[in-house]
LOLUMKE-169529 format. One record per atom (N, C-alpha, C): residue in three letters; atom name; x, y, z. Coordinates in pm, 1 decimal. Example, Ala and Ser with C-alpha at 12.3 -4.5 7.8 and 13.67 -1.06 7.14 Angstrom:
@resn=ala, name=N, xx=1319.0, yy=-569.0, zz=780.0
@resn=ala, name=CA, xx=1230.0, yy=-450.0, zz=780.0
@resn=ala, name=C, xx=1320.0, yy=-330.0, zz=780.0
@resn=ser, name=N, xx=1285.0, yy=-225.0, zz=708.0
@resn=ser, name=CA, xx=1367.0, yy=-106.0, zz=714.0
@resn=ser, name=C, xx=1290.0, yy=3.0, zz=787.0
// end
This chain:
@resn=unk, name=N, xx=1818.7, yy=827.6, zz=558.4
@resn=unk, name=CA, xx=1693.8, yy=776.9, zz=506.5
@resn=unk, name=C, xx=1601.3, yy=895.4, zz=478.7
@resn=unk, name=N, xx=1587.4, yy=912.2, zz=399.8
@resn=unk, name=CA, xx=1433.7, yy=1001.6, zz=321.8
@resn=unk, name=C, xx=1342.8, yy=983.5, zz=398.7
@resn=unk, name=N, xx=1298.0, yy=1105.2, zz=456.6
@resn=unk, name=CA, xx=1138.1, yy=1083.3, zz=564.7
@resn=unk, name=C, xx=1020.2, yy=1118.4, zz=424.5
@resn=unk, name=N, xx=955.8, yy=1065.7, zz=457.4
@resn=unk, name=CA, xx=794.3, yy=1113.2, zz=401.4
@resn=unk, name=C, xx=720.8, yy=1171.1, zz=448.7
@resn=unk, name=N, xx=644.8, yy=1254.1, zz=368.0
@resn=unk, name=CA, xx=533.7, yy=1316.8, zz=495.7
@resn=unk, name=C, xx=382.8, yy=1225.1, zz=484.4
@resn=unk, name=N, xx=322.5, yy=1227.1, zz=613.8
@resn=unk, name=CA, xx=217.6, yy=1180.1, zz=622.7
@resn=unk, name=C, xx=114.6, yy=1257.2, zz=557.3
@resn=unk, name=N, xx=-5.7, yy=1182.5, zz=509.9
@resn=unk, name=CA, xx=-120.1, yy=1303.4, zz=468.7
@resn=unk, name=C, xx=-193.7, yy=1301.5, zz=560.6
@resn=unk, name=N, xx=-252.2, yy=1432.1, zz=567.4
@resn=unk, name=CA, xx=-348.2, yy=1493.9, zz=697.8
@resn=unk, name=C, xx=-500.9, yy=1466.0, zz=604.2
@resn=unk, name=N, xx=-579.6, yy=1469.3, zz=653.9
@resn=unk, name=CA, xx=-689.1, yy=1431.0, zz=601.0
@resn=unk, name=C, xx=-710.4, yy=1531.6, zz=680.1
@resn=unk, name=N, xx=-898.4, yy=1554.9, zz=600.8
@resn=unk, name=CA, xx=-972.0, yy=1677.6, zz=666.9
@resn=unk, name=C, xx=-1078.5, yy=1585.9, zz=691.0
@resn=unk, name=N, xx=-1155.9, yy=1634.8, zz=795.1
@resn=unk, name=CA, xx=-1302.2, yy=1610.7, zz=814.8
@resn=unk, name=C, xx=-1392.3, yy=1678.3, zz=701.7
@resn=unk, name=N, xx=-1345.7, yy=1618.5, zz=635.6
@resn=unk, name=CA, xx=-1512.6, yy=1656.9, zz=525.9
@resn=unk, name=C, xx=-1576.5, yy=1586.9, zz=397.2
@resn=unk, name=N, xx=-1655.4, yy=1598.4, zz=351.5
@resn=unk, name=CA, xx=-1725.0, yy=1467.4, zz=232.1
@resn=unk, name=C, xx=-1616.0, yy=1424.6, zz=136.2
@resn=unk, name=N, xx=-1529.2, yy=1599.0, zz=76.0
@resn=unk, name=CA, xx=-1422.2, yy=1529.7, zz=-11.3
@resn=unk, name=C, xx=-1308.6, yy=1437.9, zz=35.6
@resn=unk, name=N, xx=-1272.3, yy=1469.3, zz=140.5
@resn=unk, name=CA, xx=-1210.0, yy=1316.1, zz=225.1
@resn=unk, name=C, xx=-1282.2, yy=1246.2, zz=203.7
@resn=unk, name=N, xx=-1350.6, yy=1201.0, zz=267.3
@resn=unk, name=CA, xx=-1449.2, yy=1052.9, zz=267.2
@resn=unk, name=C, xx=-1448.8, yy=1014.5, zz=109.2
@resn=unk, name=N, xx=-1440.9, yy=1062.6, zz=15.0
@resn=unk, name=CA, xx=-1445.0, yy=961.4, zz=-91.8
@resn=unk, name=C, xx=-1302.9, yy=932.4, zz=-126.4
@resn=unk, name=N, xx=-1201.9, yy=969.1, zz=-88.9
@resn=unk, name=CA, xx=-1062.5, yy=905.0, zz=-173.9
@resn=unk, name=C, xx=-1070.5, yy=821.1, zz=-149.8
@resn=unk, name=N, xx=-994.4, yy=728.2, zz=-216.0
@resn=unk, name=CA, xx=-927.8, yy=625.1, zz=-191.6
@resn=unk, name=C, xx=-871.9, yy=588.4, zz=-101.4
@resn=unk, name=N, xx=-763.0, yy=632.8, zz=-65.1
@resn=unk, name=CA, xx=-638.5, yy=617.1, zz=62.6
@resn=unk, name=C, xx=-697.0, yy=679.1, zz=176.7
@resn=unk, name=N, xx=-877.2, yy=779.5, zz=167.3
@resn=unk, name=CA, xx=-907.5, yy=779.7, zz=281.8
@resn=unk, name=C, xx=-963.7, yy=615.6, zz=319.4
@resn=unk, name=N, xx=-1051.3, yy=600.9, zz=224.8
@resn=unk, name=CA, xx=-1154.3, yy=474.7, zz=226.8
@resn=unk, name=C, xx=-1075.4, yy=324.0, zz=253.4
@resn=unk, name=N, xx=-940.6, yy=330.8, zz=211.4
@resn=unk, name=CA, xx=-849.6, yy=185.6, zz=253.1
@resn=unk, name=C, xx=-804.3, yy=188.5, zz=432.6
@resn=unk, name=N, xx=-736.6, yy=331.6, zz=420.5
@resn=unk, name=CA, xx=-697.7, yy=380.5, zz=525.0
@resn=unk, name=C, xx=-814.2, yy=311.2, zz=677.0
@resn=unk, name=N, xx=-961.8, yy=398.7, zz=648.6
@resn=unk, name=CA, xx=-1100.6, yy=384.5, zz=761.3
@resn=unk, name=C, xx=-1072.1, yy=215.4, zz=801.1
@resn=unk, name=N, xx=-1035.7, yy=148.8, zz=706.5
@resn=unk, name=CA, xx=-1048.6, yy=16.7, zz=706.7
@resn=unk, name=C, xx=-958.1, yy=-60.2, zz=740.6
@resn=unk, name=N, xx=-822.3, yy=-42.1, zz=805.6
@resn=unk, name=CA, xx=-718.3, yy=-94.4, zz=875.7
@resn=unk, name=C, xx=-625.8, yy=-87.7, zz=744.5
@resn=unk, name=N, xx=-599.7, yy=-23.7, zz=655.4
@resn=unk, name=CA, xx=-468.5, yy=-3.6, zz=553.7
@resn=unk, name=C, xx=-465.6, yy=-152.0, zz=441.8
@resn=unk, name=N, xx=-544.0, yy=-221.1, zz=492.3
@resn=unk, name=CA, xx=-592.5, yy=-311.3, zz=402.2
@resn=unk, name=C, xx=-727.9, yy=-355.7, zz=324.5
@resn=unk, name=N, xx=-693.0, yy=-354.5, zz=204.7
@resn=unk, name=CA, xx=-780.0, yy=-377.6, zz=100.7
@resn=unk, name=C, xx=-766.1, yy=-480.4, zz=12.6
@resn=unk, name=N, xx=-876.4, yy=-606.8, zz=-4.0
@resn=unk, name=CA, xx=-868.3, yy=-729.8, zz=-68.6
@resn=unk, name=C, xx=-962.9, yy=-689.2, zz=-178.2
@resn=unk, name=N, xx=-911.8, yy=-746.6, zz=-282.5
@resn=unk, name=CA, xx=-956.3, yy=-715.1, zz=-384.8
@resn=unk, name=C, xx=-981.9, yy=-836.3, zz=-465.5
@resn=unk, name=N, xx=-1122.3, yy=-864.0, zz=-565.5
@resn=unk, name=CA, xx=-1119.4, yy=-989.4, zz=-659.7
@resn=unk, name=C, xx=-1081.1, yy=-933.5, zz=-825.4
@resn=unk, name=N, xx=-1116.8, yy=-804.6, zz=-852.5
@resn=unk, name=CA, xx=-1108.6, yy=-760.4, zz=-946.6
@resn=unk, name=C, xx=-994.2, yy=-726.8, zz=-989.3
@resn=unk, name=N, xx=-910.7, yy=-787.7, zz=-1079.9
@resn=unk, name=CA, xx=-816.0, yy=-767.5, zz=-1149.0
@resn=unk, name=C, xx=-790.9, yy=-573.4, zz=-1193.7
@resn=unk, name=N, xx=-925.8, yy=-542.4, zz=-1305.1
@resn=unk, name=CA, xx=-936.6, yy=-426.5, zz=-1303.5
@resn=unk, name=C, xx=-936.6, yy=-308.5, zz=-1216.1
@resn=unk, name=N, xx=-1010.6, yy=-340.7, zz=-1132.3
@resn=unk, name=CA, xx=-1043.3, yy=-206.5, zz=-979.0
@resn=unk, name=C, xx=-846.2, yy=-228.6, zz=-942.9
@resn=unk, name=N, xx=-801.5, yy=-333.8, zz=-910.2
@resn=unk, name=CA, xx=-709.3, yy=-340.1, zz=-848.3
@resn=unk, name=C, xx=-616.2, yy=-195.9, zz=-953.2
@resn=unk, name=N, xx=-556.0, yy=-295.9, zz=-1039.1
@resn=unk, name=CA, xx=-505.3, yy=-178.3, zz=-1151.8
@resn=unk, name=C, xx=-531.7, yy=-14.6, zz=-1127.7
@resn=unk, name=N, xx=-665.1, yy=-23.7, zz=-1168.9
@resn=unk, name=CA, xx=-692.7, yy=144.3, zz=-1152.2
@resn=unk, name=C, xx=-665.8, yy=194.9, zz=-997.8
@resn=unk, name=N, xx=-678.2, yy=150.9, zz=-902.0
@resn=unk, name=CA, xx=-644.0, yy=166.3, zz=-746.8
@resn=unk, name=C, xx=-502.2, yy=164.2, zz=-705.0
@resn=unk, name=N, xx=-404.7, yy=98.7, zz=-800.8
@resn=unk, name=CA, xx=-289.7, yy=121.2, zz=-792.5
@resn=unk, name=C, xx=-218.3, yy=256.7, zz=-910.5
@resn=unk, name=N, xx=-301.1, yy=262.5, zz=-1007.8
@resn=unk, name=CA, xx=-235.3, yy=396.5, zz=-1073.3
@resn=unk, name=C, xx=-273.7, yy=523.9, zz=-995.0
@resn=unk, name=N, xx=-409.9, yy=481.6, zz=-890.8
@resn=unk, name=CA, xx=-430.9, yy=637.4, zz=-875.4
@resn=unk, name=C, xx=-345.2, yy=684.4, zz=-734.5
@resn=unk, name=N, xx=-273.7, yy=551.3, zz=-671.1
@resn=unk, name=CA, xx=-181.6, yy=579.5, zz=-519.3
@resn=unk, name=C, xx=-69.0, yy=568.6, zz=-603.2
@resn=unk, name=N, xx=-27.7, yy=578.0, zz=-710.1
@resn=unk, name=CA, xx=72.8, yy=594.0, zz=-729.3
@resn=unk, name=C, xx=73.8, yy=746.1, zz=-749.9
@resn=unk, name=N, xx=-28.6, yy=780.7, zz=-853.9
@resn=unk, name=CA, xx=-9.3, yy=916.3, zz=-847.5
@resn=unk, name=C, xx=-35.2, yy=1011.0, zz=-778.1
@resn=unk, name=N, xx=-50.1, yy=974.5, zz=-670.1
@resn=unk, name=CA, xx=-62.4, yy=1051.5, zz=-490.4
@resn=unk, name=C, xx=29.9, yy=1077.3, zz=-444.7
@resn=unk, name=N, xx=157.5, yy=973.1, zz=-498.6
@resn=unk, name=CA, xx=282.8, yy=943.2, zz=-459.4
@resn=unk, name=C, xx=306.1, yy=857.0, zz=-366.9
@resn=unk, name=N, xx=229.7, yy=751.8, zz=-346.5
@resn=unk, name=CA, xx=252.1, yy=643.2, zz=-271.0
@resn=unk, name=C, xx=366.7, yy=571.4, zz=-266.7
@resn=unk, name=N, xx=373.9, yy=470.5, zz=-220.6
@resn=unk, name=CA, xx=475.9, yy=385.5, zz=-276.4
@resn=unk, name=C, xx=393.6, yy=217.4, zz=-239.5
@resn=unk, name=N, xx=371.3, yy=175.6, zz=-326.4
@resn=unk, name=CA, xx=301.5, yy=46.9, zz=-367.9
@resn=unk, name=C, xx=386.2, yy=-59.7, zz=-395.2
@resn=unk, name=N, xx=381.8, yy=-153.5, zz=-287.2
@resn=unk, name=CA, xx=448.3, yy=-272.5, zz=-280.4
@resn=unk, name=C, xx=404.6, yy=-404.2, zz=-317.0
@resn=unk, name=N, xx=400.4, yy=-495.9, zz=-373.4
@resn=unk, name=CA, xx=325.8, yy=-556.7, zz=-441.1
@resn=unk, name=C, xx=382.6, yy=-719.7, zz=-416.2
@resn=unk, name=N, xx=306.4, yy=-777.7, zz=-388.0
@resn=unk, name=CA, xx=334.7, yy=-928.0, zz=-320.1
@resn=unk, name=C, xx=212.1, yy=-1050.7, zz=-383.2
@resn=unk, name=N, xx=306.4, yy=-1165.0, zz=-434.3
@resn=unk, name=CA, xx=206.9, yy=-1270.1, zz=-480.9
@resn=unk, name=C, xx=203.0, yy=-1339.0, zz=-367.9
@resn=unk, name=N, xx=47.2, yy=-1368.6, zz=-315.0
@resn=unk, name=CA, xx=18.9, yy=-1466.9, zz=-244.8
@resn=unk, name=C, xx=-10.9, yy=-1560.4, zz=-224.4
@resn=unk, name=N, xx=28.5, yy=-1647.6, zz=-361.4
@resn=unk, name=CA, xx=-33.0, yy=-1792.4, zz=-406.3
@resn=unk, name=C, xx=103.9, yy=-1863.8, zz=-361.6
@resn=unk, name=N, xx=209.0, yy=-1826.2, zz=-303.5
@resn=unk, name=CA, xx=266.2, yy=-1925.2, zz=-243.8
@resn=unk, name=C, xx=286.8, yy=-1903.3, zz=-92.2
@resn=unk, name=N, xx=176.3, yy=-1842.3, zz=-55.7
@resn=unk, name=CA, xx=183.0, yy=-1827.1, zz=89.2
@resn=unk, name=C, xx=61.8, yy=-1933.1, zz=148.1
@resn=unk, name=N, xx=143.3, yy=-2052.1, zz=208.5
@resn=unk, name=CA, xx=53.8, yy=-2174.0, zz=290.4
@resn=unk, name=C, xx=45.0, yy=-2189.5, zz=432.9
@resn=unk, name=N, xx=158.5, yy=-2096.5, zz=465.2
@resn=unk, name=CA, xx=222.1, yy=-2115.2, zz=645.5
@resn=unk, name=C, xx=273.7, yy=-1976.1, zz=667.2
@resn=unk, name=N, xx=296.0, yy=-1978.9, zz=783.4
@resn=unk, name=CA, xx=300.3, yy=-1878.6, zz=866.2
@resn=unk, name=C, xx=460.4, yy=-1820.5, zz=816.4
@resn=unk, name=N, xx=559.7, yy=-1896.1, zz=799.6
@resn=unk, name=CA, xx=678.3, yy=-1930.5, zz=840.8
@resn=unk, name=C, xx=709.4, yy=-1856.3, zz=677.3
@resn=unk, name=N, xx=649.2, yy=-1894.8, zz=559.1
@resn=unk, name=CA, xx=594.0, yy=-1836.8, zz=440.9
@resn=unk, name=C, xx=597.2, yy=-1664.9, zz=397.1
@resn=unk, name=N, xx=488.2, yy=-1665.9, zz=473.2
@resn=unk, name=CA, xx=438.1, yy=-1540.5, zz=491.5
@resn=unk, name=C, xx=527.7, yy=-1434.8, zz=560.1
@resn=unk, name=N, xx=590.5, yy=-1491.4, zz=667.8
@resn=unk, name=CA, xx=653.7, yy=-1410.2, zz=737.3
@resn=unk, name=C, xx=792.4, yy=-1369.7, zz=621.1
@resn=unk, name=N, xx=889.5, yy=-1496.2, zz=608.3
@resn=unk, name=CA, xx=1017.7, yy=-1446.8, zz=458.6
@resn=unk, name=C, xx=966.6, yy=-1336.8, zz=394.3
@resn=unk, name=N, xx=860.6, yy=-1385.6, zz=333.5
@resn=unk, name=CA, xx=769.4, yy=-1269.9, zz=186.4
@resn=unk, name=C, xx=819.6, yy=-1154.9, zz=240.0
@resn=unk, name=N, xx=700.8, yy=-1113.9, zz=362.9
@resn=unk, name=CA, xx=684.7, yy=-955.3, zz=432.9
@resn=unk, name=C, xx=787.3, yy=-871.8, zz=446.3
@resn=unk, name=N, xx=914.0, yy=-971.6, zz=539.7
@resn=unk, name=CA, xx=1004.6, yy=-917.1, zz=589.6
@resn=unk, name=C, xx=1123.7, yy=-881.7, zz=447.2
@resn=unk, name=N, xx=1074.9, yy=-993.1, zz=366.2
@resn=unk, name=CA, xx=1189.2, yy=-944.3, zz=227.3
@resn=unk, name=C, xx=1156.1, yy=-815.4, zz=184.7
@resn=unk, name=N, xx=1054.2, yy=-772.1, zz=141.1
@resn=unk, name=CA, xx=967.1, yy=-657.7, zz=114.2
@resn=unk, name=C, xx=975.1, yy=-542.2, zz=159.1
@resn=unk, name=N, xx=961.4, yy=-567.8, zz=329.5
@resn=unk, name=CA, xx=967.6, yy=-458.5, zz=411.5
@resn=unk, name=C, xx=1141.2, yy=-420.4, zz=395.1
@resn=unk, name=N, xx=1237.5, yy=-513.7, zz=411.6
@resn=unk, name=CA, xx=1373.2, yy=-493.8, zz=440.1
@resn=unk, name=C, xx=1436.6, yy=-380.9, zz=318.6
@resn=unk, name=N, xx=1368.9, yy=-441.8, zz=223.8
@resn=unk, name=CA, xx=1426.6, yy=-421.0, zz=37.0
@resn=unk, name=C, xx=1356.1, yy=-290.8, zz=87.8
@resn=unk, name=N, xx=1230.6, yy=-235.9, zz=113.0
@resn=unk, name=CA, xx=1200.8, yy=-92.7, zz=110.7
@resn=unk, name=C, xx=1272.4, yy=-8.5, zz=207.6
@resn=unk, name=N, xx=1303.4, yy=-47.2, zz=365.2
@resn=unk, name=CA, xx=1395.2, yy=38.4, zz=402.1
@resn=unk, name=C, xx=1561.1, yy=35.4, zz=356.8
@resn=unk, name=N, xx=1573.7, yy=-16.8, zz=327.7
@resn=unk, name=CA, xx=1738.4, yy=-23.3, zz=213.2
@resn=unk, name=C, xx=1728.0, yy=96.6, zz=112.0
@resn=unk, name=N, xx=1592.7, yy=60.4, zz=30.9
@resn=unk, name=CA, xx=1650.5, yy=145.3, zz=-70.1
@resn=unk, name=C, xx=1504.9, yy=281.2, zz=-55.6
@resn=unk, name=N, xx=1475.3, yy=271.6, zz=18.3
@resn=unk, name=CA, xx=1368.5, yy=438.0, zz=41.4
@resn=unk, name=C, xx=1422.4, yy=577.1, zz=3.0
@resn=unk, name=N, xx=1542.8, yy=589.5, zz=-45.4
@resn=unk, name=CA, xx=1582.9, yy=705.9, zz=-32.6
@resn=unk, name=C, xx=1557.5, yy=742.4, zz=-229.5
@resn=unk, name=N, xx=1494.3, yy=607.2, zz=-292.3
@resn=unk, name=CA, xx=1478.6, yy=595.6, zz=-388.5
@resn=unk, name=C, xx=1312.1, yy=603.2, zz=-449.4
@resn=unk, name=N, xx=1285.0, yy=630.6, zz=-366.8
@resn=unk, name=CA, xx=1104.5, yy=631.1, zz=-352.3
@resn=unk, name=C, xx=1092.0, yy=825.0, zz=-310.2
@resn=unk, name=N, xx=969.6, yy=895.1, zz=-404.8
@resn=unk, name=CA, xx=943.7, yy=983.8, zz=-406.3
@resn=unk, name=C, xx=929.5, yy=1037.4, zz=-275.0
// end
């Protein structure tokens, strides 16, 4: 399996404005209404080299739901990670 490296952040103002610092401060999750912001927030972690996983949640009603989705997602990314930058 392909390791990744983590990013180190610095203590200083230009940290504090990225992106992936500002999602990151906030528990790694970010809800979004804007179609647009979303878009531009995903081209710019892509070109960080992220790897952006992407899940519809309009058929998530139950727990039982939610859980299939995640774990399909999560499974499919450690399978094939060695395929991700």
């Amino acid at each position: 399996m392909k390791k990744t490296s983590m990013i180190n952040f610095e203590n200083e103002p230009s940290t504090w404005m990225r992106l992936d610092y500002k999602i990151m401060m906030h528990g790694f999750l970010k809800p979004y209404i804007n179609d647009a912001e979303l878009r531009k927030d995903v081209v710019w972690l892509e070109s960080e080299k992220y790897q952006v996983i992407e899940f519809d949640c309009r058929e998530w009603d139950n727990e039982e739901k939610i859980h299939f989705f995640l774990s399909g997602k999560i499974d499919y990314v450690k399978k094939h990670s060695d395929k991700f930058p």
